[in-house]
FIVORO-853605 format. One line per 5 residues: number of its first residue (from 1); their letters; for each residue z negated, x negated, y negated of C-alpha. Coordinates in steps of 0.05 Angstrom, whole numbers, plus 5000, padded with zeros to 4 digits. Layout:
// FIVORO-853605
NUM> a> Z X Y | ...
This chain:
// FIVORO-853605
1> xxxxx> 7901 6867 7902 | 7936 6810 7874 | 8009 6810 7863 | 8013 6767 7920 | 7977 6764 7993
6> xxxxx> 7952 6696 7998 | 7932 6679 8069 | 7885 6610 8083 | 7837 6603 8139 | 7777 6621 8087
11> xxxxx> 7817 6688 8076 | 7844 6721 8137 | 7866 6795 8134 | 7859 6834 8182 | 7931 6879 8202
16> xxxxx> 7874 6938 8222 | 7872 6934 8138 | 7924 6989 8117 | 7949 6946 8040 | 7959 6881 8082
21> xxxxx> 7993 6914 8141 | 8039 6950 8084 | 8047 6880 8052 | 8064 6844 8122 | 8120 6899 8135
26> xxxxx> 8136 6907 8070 | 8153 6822 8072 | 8182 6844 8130 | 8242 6883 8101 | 8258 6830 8059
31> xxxxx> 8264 6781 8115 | 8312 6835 8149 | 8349 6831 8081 | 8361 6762 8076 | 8384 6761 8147
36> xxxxx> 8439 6824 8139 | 8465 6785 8081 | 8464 6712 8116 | 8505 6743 8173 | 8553 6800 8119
41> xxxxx> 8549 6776 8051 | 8596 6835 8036 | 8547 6890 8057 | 8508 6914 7988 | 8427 6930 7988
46> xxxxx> 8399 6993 7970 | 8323 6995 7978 | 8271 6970 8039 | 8197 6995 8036 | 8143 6993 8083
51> xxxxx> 8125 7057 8117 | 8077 7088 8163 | 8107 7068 8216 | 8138 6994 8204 | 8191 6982 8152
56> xxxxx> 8271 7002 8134 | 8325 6976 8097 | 8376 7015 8067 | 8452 6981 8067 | 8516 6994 8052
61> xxxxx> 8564 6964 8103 | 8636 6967 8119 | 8622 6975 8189 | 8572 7012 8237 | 8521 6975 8256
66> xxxxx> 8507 6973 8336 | 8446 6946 8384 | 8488 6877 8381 | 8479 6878 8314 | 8409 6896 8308
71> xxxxx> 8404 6830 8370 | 8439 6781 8315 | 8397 6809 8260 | 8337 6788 8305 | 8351 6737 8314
76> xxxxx> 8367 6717 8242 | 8293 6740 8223 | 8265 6700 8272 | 8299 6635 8238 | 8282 6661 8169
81> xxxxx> 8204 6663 8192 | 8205 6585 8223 | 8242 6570 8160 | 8172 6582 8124 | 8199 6601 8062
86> xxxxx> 8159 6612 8000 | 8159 6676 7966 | 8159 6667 7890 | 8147 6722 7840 | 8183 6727 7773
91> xxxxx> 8212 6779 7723 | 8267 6779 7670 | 8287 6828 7612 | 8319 6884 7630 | 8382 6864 7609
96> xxxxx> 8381 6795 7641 | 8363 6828 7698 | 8425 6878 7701 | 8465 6817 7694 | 8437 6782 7749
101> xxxxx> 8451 6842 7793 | 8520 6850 7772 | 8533 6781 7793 | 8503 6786 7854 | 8546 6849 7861
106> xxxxx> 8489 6895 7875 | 8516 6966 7851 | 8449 7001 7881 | 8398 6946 7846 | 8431 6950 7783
111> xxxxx> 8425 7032 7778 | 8349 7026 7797 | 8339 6988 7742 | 8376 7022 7697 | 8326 7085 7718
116> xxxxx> 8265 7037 7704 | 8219 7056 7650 | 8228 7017 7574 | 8163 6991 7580 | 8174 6968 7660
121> xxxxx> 8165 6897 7678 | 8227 6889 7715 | 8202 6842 7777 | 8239 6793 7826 | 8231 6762 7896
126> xxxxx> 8258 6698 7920 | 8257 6671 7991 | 8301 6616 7990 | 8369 6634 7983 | 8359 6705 7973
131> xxxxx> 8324 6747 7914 | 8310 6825 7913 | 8288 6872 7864 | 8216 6894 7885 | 8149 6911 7845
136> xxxxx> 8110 6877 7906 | 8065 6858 7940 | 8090 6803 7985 | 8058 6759 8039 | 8060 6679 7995
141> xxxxx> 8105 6653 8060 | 8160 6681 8106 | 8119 6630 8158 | 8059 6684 8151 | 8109 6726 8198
146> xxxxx> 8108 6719 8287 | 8176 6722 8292 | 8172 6733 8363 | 8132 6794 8341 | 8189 6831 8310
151> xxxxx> 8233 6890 8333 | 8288 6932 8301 | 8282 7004 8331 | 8336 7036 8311 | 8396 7053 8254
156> xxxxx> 8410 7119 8221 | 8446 7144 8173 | 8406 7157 8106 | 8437 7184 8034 | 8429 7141 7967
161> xxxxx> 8372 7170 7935 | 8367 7228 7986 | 8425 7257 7958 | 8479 7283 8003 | 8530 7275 7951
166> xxxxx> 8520 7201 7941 | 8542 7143 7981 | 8522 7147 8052 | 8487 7078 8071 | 8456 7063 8142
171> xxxxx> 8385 7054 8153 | 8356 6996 8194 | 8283 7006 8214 | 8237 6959 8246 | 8167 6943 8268
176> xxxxx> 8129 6880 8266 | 8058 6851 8292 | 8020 6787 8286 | 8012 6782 8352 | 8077 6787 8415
181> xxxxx> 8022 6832 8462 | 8011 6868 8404 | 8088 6897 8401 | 8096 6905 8468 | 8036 6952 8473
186> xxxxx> 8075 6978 8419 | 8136 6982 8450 | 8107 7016 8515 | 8078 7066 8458 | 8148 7078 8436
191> xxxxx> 8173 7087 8519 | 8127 7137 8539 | 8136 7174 8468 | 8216 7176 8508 | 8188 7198 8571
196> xxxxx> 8144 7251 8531 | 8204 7278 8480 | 8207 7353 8476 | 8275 7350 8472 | 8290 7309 8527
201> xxxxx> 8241 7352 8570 | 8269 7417 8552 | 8332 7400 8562 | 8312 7374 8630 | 8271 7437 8647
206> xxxxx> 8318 7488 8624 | 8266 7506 8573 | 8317 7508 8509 | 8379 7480 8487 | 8421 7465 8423
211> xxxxx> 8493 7477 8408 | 8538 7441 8362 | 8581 7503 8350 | 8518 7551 8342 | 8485 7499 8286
216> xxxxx> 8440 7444 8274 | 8366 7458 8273 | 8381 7523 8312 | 8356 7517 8385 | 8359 7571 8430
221> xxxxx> 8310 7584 8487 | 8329 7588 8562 | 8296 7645 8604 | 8239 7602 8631 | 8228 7566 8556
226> xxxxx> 8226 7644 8528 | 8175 7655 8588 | 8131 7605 8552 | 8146 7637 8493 | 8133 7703 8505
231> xxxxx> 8063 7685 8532 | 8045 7648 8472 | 8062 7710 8432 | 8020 7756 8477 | 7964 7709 8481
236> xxxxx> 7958 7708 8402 | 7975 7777 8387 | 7922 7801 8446 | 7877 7755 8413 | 7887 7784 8338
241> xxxxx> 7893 7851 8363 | 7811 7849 8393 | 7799 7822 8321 | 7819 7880 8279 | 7899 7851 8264
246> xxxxx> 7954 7912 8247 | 8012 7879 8275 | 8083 7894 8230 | 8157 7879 8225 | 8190 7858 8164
251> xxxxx> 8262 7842 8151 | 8282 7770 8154 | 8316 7765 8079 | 8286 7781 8017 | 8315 7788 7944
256> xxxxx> 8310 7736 7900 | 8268 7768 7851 | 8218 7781 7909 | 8223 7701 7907 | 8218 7695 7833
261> xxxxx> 8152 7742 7836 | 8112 7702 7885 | 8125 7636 7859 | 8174 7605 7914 | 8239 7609 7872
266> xxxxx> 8199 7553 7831 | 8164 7512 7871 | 8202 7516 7944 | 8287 7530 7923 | 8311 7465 7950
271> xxxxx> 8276 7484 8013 | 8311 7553 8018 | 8374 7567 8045 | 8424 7590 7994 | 8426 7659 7960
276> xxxxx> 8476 7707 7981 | 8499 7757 7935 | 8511 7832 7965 | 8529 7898 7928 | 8501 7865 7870
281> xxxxx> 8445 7846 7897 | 8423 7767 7914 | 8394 7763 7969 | 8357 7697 8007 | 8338 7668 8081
286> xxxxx> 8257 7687 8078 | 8226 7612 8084 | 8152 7651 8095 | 8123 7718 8102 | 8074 7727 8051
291> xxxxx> 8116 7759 8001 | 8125 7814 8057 | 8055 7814 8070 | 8038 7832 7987 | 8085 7889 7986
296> xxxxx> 8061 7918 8047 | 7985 7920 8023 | 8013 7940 7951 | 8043 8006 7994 | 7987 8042 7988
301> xxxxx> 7923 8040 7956 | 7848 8008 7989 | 7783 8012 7967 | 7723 7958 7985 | 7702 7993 8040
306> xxxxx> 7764 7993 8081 | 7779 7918 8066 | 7789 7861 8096 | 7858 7878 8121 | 7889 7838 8159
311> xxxxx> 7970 7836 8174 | 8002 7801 8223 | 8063 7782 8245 | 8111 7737 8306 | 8155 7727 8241
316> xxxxx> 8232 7692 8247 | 8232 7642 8186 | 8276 7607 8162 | 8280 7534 8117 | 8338 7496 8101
321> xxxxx> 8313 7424 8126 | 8346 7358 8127 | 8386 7342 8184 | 8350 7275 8186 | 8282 7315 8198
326> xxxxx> 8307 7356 8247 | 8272 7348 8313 | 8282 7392 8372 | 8242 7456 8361 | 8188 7428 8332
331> xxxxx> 8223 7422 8265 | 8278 7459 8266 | 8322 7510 8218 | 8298 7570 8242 | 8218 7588 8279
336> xxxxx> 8174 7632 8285 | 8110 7631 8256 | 8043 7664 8280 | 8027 7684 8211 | 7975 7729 8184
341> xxxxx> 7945 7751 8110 | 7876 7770 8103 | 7859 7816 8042 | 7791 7811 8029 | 7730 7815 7968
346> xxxxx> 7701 7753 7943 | 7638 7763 7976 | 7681 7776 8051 | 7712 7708 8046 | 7659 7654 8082
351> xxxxx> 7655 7711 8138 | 7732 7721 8145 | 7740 7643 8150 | 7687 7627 8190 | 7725 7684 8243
356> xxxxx> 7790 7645 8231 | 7755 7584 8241 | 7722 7606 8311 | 7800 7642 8329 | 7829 7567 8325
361> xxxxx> 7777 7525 8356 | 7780 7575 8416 | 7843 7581 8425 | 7846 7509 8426 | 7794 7515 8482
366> xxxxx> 7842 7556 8519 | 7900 7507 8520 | 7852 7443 8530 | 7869 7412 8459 | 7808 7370 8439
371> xxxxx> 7830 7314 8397 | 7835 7342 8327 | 7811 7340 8252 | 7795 7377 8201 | 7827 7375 8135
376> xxxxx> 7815 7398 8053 | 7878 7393 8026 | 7873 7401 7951 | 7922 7402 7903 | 7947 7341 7858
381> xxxxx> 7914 7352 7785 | 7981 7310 7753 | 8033 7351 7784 | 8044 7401 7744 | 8119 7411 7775
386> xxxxx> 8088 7425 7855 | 8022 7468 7837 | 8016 7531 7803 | 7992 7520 7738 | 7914 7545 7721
391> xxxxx> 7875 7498 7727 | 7813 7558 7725 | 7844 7584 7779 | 7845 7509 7832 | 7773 7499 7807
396> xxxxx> 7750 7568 7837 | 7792 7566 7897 | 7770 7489 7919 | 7699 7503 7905 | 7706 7566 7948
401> xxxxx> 7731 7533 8004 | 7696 7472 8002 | 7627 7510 7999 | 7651 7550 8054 | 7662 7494 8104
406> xxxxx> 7600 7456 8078 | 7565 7515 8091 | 7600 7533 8170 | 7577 7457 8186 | 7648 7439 8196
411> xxxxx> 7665 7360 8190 | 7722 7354 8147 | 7760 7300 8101 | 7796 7312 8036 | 7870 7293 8022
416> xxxxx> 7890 7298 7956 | 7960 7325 7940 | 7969 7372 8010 | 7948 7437 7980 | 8005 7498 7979
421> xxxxx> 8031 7510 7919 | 7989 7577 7896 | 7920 7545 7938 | 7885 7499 7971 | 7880 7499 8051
426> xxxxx> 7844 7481 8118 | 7888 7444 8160 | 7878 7428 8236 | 7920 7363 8244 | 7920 7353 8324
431> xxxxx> 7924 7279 8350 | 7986 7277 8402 | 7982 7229 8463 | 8046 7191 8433 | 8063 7193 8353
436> xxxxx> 8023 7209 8285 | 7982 7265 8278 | 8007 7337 8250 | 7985 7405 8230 | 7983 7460 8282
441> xxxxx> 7936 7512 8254 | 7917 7527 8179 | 7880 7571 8136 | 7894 7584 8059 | 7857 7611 8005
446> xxxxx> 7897 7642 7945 | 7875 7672 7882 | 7943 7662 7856 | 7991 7710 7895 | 7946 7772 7889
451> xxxxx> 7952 7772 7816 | 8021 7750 7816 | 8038 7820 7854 | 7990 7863 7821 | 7945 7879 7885
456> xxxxx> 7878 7919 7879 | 7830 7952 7912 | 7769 7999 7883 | 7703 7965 7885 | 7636 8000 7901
461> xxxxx> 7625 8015 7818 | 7691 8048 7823 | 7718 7991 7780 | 7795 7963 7795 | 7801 7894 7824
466> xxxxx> 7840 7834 7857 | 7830 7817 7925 | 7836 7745 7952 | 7880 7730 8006 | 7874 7681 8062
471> xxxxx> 7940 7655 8092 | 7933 7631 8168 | 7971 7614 8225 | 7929 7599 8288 | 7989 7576 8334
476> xxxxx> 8028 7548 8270 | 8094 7568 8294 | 8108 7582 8362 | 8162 7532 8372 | 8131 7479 8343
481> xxxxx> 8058 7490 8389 | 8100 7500 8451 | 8134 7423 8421 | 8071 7398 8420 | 8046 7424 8491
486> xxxxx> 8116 7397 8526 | 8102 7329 8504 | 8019 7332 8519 | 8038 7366 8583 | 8100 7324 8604
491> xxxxx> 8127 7387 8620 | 8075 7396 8670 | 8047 7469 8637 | 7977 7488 8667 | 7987 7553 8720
496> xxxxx> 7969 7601 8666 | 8031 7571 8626 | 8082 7554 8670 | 8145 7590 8681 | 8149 7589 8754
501> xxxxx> 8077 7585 8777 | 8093 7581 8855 | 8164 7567 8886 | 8168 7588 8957 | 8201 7539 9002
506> xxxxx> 8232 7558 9071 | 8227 7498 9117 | 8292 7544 9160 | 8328 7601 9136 | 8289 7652 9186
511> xxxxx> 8231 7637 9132 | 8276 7668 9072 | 8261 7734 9090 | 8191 7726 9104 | 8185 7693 9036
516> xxxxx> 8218 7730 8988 | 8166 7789 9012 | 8115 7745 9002 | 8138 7727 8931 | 8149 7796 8915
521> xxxxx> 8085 7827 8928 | 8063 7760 8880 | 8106 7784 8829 | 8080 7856 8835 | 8004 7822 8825
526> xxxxx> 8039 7791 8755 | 8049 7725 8775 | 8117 7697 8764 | 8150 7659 8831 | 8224 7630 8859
531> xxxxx> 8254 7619 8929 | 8285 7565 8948 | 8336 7585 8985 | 8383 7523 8990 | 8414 7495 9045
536> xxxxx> 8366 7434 9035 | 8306 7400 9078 | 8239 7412 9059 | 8233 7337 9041 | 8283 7346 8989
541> xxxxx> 8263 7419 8961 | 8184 7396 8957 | 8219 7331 8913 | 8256 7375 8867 | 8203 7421 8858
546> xxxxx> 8158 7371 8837 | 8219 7349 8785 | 8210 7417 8759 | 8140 7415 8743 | 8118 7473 8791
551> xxxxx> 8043 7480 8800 | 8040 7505 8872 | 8097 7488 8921 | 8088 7540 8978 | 8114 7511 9048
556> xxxxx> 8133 7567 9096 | 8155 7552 9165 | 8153 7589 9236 | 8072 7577 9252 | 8056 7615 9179
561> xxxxx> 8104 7672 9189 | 8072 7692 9260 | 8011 7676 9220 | 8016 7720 9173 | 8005 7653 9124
566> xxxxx> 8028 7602 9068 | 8017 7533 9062 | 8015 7519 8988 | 8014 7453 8957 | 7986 7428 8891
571> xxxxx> 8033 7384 8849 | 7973 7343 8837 | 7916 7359 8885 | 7974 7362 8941 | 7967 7398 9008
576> xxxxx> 7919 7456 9011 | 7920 7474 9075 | 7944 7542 9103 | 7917 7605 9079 | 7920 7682 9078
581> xxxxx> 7970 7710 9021 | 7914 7744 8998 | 7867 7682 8990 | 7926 7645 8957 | 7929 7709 8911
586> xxxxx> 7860 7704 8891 | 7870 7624 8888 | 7921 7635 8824 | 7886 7696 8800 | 7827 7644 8787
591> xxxxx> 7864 7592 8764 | 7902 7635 8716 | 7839 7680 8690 | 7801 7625 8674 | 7856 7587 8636
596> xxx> 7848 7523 8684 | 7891 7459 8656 | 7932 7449 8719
C-alpha cells in the first residue's frame, strides 16, 4: 500500500476493505486532533490509532471532557472535512524533529520519538494548520471524509503508555462511515448492544450485582443469577461425568514456585495478582488450574492402560485485569472456569479431541448457539518473550493438531500469534447478536507442561514415558457463558434455564391458597415457581411478569379453582388456554427435557 490512500473515480476503495477502512479512521483521528486543539490549544496529544472498532485519541486536558464537548468537537470535524485539506507527508532528523515537538510543546510526541529506533525514519503529517507525528497511512484529503458521517462514542480515562503510574490522559473514541445511513445502522447497532448489556440486564433481573466496597471486577450473584449458575454447573459436570471425568477440588492459591515450575511466573506475572508471603512461604492468587491438575496426576503412578485420565474441575480463578477491561461478569477479577486436563498417549490424542470436539458442538446444541467458528491458534515464531521456547516442540504440537482437525473434517482458519504460551489451541469464537466475536469453548494440546512436571506413565513395553495433555473448557467460564446467554437471550432464558419457570398469579386473594398448592406440588416435580401475592390487578402482575422474563405466567381465578385448573400464559406464544395441573406439568416437563429455546 502506498504511503498514502489516493482516492480518484478510476480508484475507488471499497470501506468493506479492512487497510482502507483502517486508513479512513485512522485520517479520522487526526481530524479529531486538529479539532481538540482548534477549540484547547493548551490540551497536549498523546497518540490516536485506528482500531477495530473506529478510532481514539489520547489527550491530556486540564479539564474533563463532557457530551458538550464531544458536540463542539463534532462539530469542529465536520468543518475540518469541508475545509478539504490536503494531507502532506514528510520526515525530518531525529533531532529536528525533537525540536519541532518541543516547540509545539508536545511532551508525549517528543518521548515517542525519543523511543524510535536509530535507523527510524521519523515521519510527519500536515493538514493545514496542524501536524502530528504518525508512520501512516493517510487518506490524500480531509474532503475524502462525510462529515455528516461521524460520531464520537464516548471518553474514558486511559494511562500514558498503559502505565498506571504515568500521566492519566482521557480517551476520545469515535466512529466514522462514508455514508450518514451507514452510521445510523451503526448507531442502532450500538442501541440494541445497550438494550442487550449483561450488566444492565442483571442488574435489572436481580441476576448479580457489584459493590464498590467489595471490589472492582468482583460481582456477586443474586439467588436467581446463582440459579442459572448452578444449572450450568450441573449440566456440564452431568455431562463430563457420563464421559469418564473424576471431578476434584483444589485450593485456590498456589506457591510461587508451583508458578515458576509450570511456566506462568514467566510468561503470565503481570496478569497475576500479587504474591503474598506467609510463614515463609510466597504464596499467589491461582490465575488457572493446570498446575493443580499436574500434581494431582503426578500423585500416584499410571500405566497405558489406565490412561486417558481426565480431571475436572468448577474451579474459582482468579487474574488481576485492567479496570478498563473489566466488563460485568464476563470479564471480571474473579470466575470460574469449567476446566478440564486430559492425560493421554500419543496415539489417544485424535480420539480424545474428536470426544471434546462432539462435547462442545452439543452442548452448543443444547443452548441453541449456532453461529460460530473454528479456530487454529498457533503461536508467533518471533516472540520468543510470549511462547515457550522449543521450537521441536511447536512443530510437533501444530502438526498434531492441525492433522487432527483435517482429519475430523472440521472447517477451521488459522490465526497466527493466539496460541497459549506452552501450546497451540482450538478455539470456538461464538458470533454475538450485538459486538465482535469471542472465545467460549477451547481445547489445548501441550507437550510442554508434562515434561515441565516430570509426569509419566508405563507404556505397553514397560518403558517410562510422557503423556500429552489436552487443556479444555467446554462452557469457558461459567460467568462469562451465562454473559453471553443474557445478552443473546435479552434476559429472556429458555424454560429449561430460567430462574422462575412459572409465576402463579391470583386474579383475588381467595386464589393465594389455591395457588401456592399448586406451585408446591410443581416444585416437588423439580420445577422452580413464585406467587404473586401482591395487592395488585392481574393487568399489572401479568405486565411485571413479563418485565421479569418469566416463561409461563399462570392466571388463577375462581372458574379454575372449582375447576380444579390453571390458565397459563406464554410470554411469547401468549394465552394457552385452561388446563389440568397435570397437563401443564407434563407441558414444562416437555419443554424442559427436550431443552426447547423458549
Amino acid at each position: 500500500m502506498s504511503e498514502e490512500v489516493k482516492i480518484n473515480e478510476e480508484n475507488q476503495y471499497s470501506f468493506e476493505n479492512p487497510e482502507y477502512r483502517k486508513t479512513y479512521w485512522h485520517t479520522c483521528s487526526h481530524v479529531l486532533a486538529q479539532a481538540v486543539k482548534r477549540l484547547w490549544p493548551e490540551v497536549k496529544l498523546a497518540i490516536g490509532p485506528s482500531i477495530e472498532t473506529g478510532f481514539y485519541y489520547d489527550l491530556l486536558a486540564p479539564f474533563a471532557f463532557t457530551p458538550e464537548h464531544l458536540e463542539q468537537i463534532e462539530a469542529e470535524m465536520r468543518k475540518i472535512c469541508k475545509e478539504k485539506l490536503k494531507l502532506e507527508r514528510f520526515e525530518l532528523p531525529r533531532e529536528e524533529a525533537i525540536r519541532f515537538m518541543e516547540e509545539k510543546d508536545e511532551p508525549f510526541k517528543v518521548e515517542l520519538i525519543n523511543d524510535l529506533p536509530a535507523d527510524a525514519h521519523i515521519s510527519f503529517y500536515k493538514q493545514g494548520e496542524f501536524t502530528d507525528l504518525c508512520a501512516g497511512p493517510h487518506l490524500d484529503s480531509t474532503g475524502r471524509i462525510k462529515g455528516n458521517a461521524i460520531k464520537l462514542t464516548a471518553c474514558n480515562a486511559a494511562y500514558w503508555r498503559g502505565d498506571s503510574k504515568r500521566e492519566t490522559l482521557q480517551r476520545i473514541y469515535g466512529v466514522a462511515f462514508p455514508k450518514k445511513d451507514e452510521l445510523d445502522e451503526y448507531l442502532a447497532k450500538l442501541e440494541e448492544a445497550k438494550l442487550r448489556d449483561h450488566r444492565k440486564l442483571g442488574r435489572e433481573l436481580g441476576l448479580f450485582m457489584t459493590d464498590e466496597l467489595v471490589g472492582r471486577g468482583l460481582p456477586m450473584f443474586l439467588p436467581k443469577g446463582y440459579t442459572v449458575w448452578r444449572i450450568l454447573e450441573n449440566y456440564i459436570r452431568d455431562k463430563e461425568l457420563k464421559l469418564g471425568y473424576q471431578h476434584v477440588l483444589t485450593p485456590c492459591v498456589g506457591t510461587v514456585e508451583l508458578y515458576k515450575t509450570s511456566g506462568h511466573w514467566d510468561h503470565y506475572k503481570q496478569n497475576m495478582f500479587p504474591a503474598m508471603e506467609v510463614d515463609d512461604e510466597v504464596y499467589v492468587l491461582r490465575p488457572m488450574n493446570c498446575p493443580h491438575h499436574m500434581r494431582i496426576y503426578a500423585n500416584q503412578p499410571h500405566s497405558y492402560r489406565n490412561l486417558p485420565v481426565r480431571i475436572g474441575e468448577i474451579a474459582h480463578d482468579f487474574r488481576y485485569e485492567a479496570s478498563g477491561a473489566l466488563k460485568g461478569i464476563e470479564r471480571g477479577r474473579h470466575f470460574c472456569q469449567n476446566d478440564a486436563h486430559l492425560f493421554v498417549t500419543p496415539e489417544q490424542i485424535k480420539d480424545e479431541f474428536s470426544k471434546v470436539c462432539d462435547l462442545i458442538f452439543e452442548t452448543y446444541k443444547d443452548f441453541g448457539i449456532t453461529d460460530y467458528r473454528c479456530v487454529l491458534s498457533l503461536r508467533d515464531p518471533a516472540d520468543k518473550e510470549k511462547y515457550h521456547d522449543d521450537d521441536e516442540m511447536w512443530n510437533t504440537a501444530e502438526n498434531a493438531l492441525r492433522e487432527v482437525l483435517n482429519e475430523l473434517g472440521i472447517h477451521y482458519t488459522e490465526e497466527i500469534g493466539e496460541a497459549a504460551f506452552y501450546g497451540p489451541k482450538l478455539d470456538v469464537n461464538v458470533r454475538p447478536a450485538v459486538g465482535a466475536e469471542y472465545t467460549l469453548s477451547t481445547c489445548q494440546l501441550d507437550f510442554c507442561l508434562p515434561a515441565k512436571f516430570h509426569l509419566t506413565y508405563i507404556d505397553s513395553n514397560g518403558e517410562e514415558k510422557t503423556p500429552v495433555v489436552l487443556h479444555r473448557a467446554i462452557l469457558g467460564s461459567l460467568d462469562r457463558f451465562m454473559a453471553y446467554l443474557i445478552e443473546e437471550t435479552m434476559g429472556a432464558f429458555p424454560t429449561w434455564l430460567a430462574p422462575v419457570q412459572a409465576k402463579f398469579l391470583p386474579v383475588t386473594d381467595r386464589a393465594n391458597e389455591y395457588c401456592e398448592k399448586v406451585a408446591a406440588q410443581l416444585e416437588e416435580q423439580g420445577f422452580r415457581t413464585e406467587v404473586d401475592y401482591r395487592n395488585e390487578k392481574i393487568g399489572r402482575k401479568i405486565r411485571d411478569a413479563q418485565t421479569e422474563k418469566v416463561p409461563y405466567m399462570v392466571i388463577v381465578g375462581d372458574r379454575d379453582m372449582e375447576n380444579g385448573t390453571v390458565s397459563p400464559r406464554h410470554r411469547t406464544d401468549g394465552d394457552l388456554g385452561a388446563m389440568s395441573v397435570d397437563e401443564f406439568s407434563a407441558l414444562l416437563k416437555r419443554v424442559v427435557d427436550n431443552k426447547e429455546q423458549k
